[in-house]
C-alpha positions as CSV (number, residue, x, y, z in Angstrom):
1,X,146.9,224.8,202.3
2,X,149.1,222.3,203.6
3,X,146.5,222.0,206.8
4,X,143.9,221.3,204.8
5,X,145.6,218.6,203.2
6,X,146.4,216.9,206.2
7,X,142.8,217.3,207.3
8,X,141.6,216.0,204.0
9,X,143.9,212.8,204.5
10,X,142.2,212.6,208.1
11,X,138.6,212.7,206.7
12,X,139.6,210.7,204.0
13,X,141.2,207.6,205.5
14,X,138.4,206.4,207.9
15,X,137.0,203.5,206.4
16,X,140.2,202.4,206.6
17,X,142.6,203.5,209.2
18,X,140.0,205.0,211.8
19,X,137.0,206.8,213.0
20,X,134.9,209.5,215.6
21,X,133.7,209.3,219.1
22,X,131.0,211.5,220.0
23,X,131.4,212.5,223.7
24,X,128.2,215.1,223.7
25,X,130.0,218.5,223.5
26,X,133.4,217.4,221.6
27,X,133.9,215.0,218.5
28,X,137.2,212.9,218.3
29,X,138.3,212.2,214.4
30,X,140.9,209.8,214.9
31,X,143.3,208.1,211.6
32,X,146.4,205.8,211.6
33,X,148.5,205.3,208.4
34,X,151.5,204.1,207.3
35,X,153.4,207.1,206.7
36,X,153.9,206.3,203.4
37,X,150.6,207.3,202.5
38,X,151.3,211.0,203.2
39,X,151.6,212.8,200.1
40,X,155.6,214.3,200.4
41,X,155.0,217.9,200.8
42,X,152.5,217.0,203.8
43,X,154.8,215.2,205.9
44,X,157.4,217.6,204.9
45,X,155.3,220.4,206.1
46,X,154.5,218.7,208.7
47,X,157.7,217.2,210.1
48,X,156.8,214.0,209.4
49,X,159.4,211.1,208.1
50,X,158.0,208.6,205.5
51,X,159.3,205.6,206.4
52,X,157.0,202.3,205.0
53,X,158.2,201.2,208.9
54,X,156.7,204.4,210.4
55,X,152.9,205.0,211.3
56,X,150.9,208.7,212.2
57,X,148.6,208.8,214.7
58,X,146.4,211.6,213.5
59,X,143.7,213.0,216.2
60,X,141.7,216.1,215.6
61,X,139.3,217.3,218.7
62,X,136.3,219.1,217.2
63,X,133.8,220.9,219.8
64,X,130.8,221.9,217.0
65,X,128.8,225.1,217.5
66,X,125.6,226.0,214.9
67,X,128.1,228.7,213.5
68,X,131.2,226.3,213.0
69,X,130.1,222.5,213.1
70,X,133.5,221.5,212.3
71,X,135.1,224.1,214.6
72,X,138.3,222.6,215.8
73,X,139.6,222.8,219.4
74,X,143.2,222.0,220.4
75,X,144.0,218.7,222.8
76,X,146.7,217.8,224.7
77,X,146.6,213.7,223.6
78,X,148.4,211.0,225.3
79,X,148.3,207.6,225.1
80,X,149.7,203.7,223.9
81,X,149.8,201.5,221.3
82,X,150.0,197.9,221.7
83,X,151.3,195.0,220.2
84,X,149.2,191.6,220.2
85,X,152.2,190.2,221.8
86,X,151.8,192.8,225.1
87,X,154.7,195.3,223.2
88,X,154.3,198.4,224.7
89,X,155.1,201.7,223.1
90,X,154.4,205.3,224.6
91,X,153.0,207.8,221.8
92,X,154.6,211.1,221.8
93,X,152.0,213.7,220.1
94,X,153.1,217.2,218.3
95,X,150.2,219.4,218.5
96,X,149.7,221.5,215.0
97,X,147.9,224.5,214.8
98,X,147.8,226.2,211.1
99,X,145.1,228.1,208.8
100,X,142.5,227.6,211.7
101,X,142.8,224.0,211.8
102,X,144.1,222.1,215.1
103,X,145.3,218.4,214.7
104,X,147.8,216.0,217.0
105,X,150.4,213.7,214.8
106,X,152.3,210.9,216.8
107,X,154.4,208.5,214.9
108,X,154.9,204.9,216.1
109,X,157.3,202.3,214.7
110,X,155.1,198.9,212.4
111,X,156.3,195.7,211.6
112,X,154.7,194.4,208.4
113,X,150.8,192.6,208.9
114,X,151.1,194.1,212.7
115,X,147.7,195.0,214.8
116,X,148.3,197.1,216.8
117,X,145.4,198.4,219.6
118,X,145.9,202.3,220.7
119,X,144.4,203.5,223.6
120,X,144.8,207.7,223.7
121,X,143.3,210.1,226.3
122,X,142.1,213.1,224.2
123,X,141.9,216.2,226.8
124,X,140.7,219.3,225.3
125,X,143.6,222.2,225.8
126,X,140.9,224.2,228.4
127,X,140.7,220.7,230.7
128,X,137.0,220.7,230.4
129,X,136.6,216.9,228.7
130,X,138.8,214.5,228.4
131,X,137.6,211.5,225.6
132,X,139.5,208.2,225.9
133,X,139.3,206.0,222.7
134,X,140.6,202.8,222.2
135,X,140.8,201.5,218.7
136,X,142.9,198.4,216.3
137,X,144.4,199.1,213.5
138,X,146.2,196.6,211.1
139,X,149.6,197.8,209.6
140,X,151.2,196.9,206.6
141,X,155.0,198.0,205.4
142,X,155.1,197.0,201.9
């Protein structure tokens, strides 16, 4: 249940926090939030600290089939976030794989009305694509 929740937030949070890249054969769903906006047993369950300073990463690599069009694939994701003022900061993912669903959660430290631009390499777990994405995303801590 917990997964689900996560994925919900994920699917949920879009129009504000991310998107999808559709590489042919995979889909990238991609999310970044203030960690505040994690309901408390989510980031509990999922090892997350809520922090209004604290940001998740979410990445979930989907490879669709006619039987399973949201069929979930694990990744290995790597990748940066930047600052507009050329700050640097190396993202550290935690894969998590739970009632069939596969998801990557990174946390990365926000100052308040901060942009930050991430640029992630998302390699499917099998090596057979890897789908960079590049995306902004606007952070607030209050």
């Amino acid at each position: 249940m917990i997964a689900f929740a996560i994925l919900a937030l994920l699917f949920a949070l879009p129009a504000l926090a991310g998107g999808s890249v559709n590489s042919g054969d995979y889909v990238v769903h991609y999310s970044a939030v203030n960690s505040l906006q994690i309901p408390q047993a989510v980031a509990k369950a999922n090892g997350i600290e809520r922090a209004g300073d604290t940001a998740i990463v979410m990445i979930t690599l989907q490879k669709p089939t006619a039987d399973a069009p949201l069929n979930a694939v694990p990744a290995n994701v790597t990748g940066t976030a930047r600052s507009l003022m050329g700050e640097r900061k190396t993202l550290t993912f935690k894969r998590v794989e739970s009632a069939g669903s596969v998801y990557s959660l990174a946390p990365v430290a926000i100052d308040d009305e901060q942009t930050l631009t991430f640029d992630l390499n998302v390699r499917a777990a099998d090596g057979r694509a890897t789908v960079p994405i590049r995306f902004n995303q606007t952070f607030y801590t209050r």
